[in-house]
C-alpha positions, 0 to 999 in steps of 0.5 A: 853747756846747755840742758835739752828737752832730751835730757842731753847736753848741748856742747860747743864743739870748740868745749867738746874734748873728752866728751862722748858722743851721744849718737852717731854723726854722719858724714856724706861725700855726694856719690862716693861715701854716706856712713858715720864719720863718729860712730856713738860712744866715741870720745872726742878728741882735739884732732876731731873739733875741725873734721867736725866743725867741716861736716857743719857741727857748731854744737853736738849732743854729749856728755861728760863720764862720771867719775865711778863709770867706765866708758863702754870700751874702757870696760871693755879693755878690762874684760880682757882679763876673763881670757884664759890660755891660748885664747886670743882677744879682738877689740874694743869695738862699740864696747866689745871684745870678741875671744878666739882660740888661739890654737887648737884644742878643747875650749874650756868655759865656767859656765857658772862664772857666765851665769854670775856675770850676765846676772850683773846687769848691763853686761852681756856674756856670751859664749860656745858651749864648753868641751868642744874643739876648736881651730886656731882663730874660732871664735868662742865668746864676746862681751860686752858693756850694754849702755854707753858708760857703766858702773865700775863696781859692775865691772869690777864685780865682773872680774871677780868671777874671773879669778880663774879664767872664765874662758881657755883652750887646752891644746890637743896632743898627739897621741900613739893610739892602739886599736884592738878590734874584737870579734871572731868574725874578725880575727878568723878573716871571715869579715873584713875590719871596717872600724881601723879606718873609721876610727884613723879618719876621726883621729887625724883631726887630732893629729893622730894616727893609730900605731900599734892594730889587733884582732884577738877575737873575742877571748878575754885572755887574749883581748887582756893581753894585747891591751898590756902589749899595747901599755907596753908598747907606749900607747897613750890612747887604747880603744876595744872596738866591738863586744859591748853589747849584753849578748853572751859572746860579748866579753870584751868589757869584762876583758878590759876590766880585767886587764887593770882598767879603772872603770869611770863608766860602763856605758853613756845616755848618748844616742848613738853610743849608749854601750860606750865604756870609759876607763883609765889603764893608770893615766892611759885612757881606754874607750870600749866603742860599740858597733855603732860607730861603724855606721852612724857619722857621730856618736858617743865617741865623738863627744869624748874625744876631745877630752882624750887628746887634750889630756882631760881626765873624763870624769863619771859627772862629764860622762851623766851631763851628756844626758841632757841633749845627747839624743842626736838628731841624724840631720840630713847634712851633719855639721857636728861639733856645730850642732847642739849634741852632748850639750 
């Protein structure tokens, strides 16, 4: 073996096995192939020393792996275990693995534990935002090692962020949804209802469809009413469309409330959708949706859906975190959830 002015080592090809390669080598077939026959970081084994004794190499540059370093796909093997439920890994690859959702549902990420991480140094993170949903086979995230070989106590130090998994899909369930439309204009037929095939169009994403469908108008008694009919009834999803306005005719928040709904929050900093009401009826989540919904493509709504079908229970901090990005933009062409609302 022989030092270079590059710092490298000079290796016979014949003394090369288990060594790594520095840079890639190429291969050229005159007219049919030019591309890499090794790419950099690949690990020489003795099936290789006569592919690249053919392509003219007596001597390469490479180098041995310490000890207490891992070789870019061997760490990369082991960030593995940053992976969660139903979520899908593809590598090593050039010391990456990219995850992807194994089914659908709502991706879950640590966005703490993606700070601790990328903090390390020679380790790249990245990932979706969390409390999107996702299809079977999206991809949500990558890591990777940066330089050729790197420390294993960055690794492990790595890995002790991921305890719990960094990363998961909680898949969505089909739910029995109630829609109770409010508005005398409604109930009395003077206007037709627009919001059952808004509100059917956005559930069948989920897989869900809506079962139990009144018009009760806007007396509380009879809106407290038909949400206990729809309890009854076994729905395990309940929205009151409508009546959430600060108008004196407006008592549907007051009915939904009064009809034993734990509140989590009376309205939400989304526009569209500042008036959105979040509650609980026991473990049945209840959403008071304003009007907007009827004719803005997304609004407030769309950002907690994902939450209702996948069983996570919405909390006044998920509820005060939209704030910050949760101003939508009313793009030309809307290509929500892949745009930057609510996160």
């Amino acid at each position: 073996m022989q030092k270079t002015e590059k710092n490298f080592n000079t290796v016979k090809v014949e003394e090369s096995s288990g060594m790594v390669i520095m840079h890639d080598i190429t291969r050229i077939v005159p007219g049919r192939f030019k591309g890499p026959a090794f790419k950099k970081g690949h690990i020489i084994r003795e099936e290789d020393i006569p592919v690249l004794k053919d392509l003219g190499k007596e001597h390469i540059y490479a180098f041995e792996i310490p000890a207490d370093f891992y070789h870019e796909d061997d760490a990369a093997r082991l960030f593995k275990k940053i992976a969660g439920r139903n979520v899908v890994c593809q590598g090593p690859s050039e010391g990456k693995i990219v995850f992807s959702a194994g089914l659908s549902g709502m991706v879950f990420i640590k966005a703490d534990a993606v700070d601790k991480i990328n903090e390390i140094g020679d380790i790249a993170l990245t990932t979706i935002h969390s409390s999107l949903p996702v299809r079977s086979g999206d991809e949500i995230a990558g890591i990777r090692a940066l330089p050729l070989v790197i420390e294993k106590k960055k690794v492990e130090k790595a890995l002790s962020y991921s305890s719990d998994p960094v990363l998961e899909v909680i898949p969505f369930q089909k739910k029995k949804i109630a829609l109770i439309v409010t508005g005398s204009e409604i109930s009395s037929g003077r206007i037709k209802d627009a919001f059952r095939p808004v509100i059917e169009e956005k559930a069948s994403g989920y897989g869900s469809s809506v079962s139990f469908f009144s018009t009760p108008g806007d007396d509380p008694e009879i809106i407290k009413r038909d949400i206990h009919r729809a309890v009854s009834a076994g729905c395990g999803f309940i929205i009151v469309t409508g009546g959430m306005s600060v108008d004196p005719d407006d008592m549907t928040s007051r009915a939904i409330e009064d009809a034993g709904v734990e509140m989590v929050s009376r309205g939400a900093p989304v526009l569209p959708g500042n008036m959105l009401l979040v509650g609980y009826r026991d473990d049945i989540p209840v959403l008071g949706v304003p009007a907007c919904a009827l004719y803005s493509d997304v609004t407030a709504l769309d950002l907690f859906l994902p939450f209702i079908f996948s069983g996570v229970k919405i909390t006044p901090n998920d509820v005060l975190n939209k704030g910050y990005g949760g101003f939508c933009r009313k793009c030309g062409t809307c290509v929500f959830p892949r745009c930057a609302l609510g996160k």
